[in-house]
N, C-alpha and C positions, 0 to 999 in steps of 0.2 A: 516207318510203320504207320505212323498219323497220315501220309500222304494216301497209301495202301488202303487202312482202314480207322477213318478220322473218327466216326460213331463207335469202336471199341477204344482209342486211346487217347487217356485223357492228360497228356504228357503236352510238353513244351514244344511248341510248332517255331524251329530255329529258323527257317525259311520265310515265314511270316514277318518276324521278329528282323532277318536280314533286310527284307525288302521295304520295312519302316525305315530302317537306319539310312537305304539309300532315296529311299525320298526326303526324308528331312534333310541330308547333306546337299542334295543338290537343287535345290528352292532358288531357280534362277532371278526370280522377281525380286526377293528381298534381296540375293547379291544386286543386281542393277539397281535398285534402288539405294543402298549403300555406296556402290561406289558413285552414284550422281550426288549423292550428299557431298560427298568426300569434293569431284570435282567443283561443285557448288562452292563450297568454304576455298577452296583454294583459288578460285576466282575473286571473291570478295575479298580475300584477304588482299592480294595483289592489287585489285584495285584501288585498296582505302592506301595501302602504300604509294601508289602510284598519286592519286591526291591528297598526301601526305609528303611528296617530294614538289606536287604544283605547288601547292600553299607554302611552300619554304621558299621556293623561287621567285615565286610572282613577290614575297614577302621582300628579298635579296635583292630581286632590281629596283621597287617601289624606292628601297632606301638608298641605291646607287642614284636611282634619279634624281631623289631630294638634293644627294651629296653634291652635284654634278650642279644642280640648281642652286644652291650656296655656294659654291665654288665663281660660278660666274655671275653670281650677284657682287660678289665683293670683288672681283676681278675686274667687273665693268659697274657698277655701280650708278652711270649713267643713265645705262639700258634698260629701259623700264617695258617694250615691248619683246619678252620673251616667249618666243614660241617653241623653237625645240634647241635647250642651251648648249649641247654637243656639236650641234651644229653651227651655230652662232659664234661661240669659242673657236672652234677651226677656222671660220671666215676673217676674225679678228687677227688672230695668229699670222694668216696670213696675209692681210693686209698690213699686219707692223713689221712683216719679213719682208714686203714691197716695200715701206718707208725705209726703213731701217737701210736699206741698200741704195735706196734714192740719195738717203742723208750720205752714206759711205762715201758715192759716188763726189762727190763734192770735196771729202779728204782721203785724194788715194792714198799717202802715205798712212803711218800710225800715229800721228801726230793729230788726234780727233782732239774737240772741244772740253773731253771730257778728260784725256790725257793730259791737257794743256793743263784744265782746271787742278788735277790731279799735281804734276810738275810744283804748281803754283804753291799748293796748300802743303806738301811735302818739304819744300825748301824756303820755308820761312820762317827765320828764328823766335826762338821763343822768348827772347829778352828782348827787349825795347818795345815793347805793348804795340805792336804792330797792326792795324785797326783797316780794314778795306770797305772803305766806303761805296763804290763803285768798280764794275767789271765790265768789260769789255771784250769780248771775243769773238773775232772774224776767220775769216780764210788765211790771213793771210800778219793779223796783228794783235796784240793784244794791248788793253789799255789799264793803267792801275790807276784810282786814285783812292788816297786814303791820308791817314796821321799816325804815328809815332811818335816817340820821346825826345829824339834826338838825331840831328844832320847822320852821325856815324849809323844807326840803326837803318836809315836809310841806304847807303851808300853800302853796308856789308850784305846787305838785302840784295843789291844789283849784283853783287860779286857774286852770290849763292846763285842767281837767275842766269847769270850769265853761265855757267857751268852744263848748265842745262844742254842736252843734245838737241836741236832743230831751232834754240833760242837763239839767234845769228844774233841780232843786237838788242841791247838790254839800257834804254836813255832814261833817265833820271832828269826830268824835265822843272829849272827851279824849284826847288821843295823851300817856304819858307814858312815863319816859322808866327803862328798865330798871335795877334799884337794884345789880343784879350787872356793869353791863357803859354803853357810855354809846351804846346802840342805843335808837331811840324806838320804841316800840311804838304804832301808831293803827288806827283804825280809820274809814272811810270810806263813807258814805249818799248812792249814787245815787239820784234822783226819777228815771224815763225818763216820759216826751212819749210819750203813744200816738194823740196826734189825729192821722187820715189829712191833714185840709186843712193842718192847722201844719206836718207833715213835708215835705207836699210845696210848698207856701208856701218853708219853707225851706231 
């Protein structure tokens, strides 16, 4: 009836009233503007995450490096010109994997310097205050000299050496016996076994 004749009715124009509701709902600028806020924040958040994961990292290796740099300070000790220690350390490594096999090469069998010394320190009794003055170790010999208490502590010393696998001969070289004090003074001739099949035979 208002459409009809609007100047007699002075009633509710629902048409009017509908066609506000559909412009206010559809205000596309304030949507787009909302949702650029929206992407906006979720950009910044990700980002401040994203240098929030750098600064732990870069924090992680700084203190790998340090680690890594105390490691081969006290490792090498000597080396005072460091420049990248990771690397340095691998160089060394492998130059003592080259020694170390140079030195090998010298005692094929298992019968090394340090077995010997090992042999040596392991079968030595613990009575007769057995004293080593002097060491000797070759390819091929070893040399004792030292003092003890007495001739017996000497002589059951050779018998425990002798027992030894690659100790072929085991001389007890005059041991006498100090004129100032009642300590024996001797002296001791390892023969070492350098055959590969004998060592490992035995």
């Amino acid at each position: 009836m208002r459409a009809l004749a609007p100047e007699k009715n002075l009633g509710i124009n629902f048409l009017e009233a509908d066609n506000a509701d559909m412009k206010s709902t559809l205000d596309l600028r304030k949507e787009l503007i909302i949702s650029a806020a929206l992407v906006a924040a979720i950009i910044v958040v990700s980002l401040v995450g994203l240098f929030v994961r750098l600064f732990h990292l870069e924090s992680k290796y700084t203190h790998i490096k340090n680690e890594i740099r105390q490691v081969f300070q006290r490792t090498l000790p000597e080396e005072t010109n460091i420049v990248n220690p990771l690397v340095q350390l691998e160089q060394q490594l492998v130059s003592f994997r080259k020694d170390n096999w140079l030195f090998a090469s010298f005692y094929p069998t298992n019968l090394t310097p340090l077995k010997v010394l090992h042999n040596i320190t392991t079968n030595t009794p613990s009575e007769g205050n057995i004293r080593i003055d002097d060491l000797s170790i070759t390819t091929e010999s070893v040399r004792l000299i030292g003092t003890c208490d007495s001739f017996e502590s000497v002589y059951q010393w050779q018998r425990l050496l002798q027992e030894i696998p690659g100790f072929t001969l085991v001389d007890v070289k005059d041991p006498q016996r100090n004129p100032k004090g009642d300590a024996i003074h001797f002296t001791i001739l390892i023969s070492l076994d350098r055959s590969p099949a004998i060592q490992e035979q035995k």
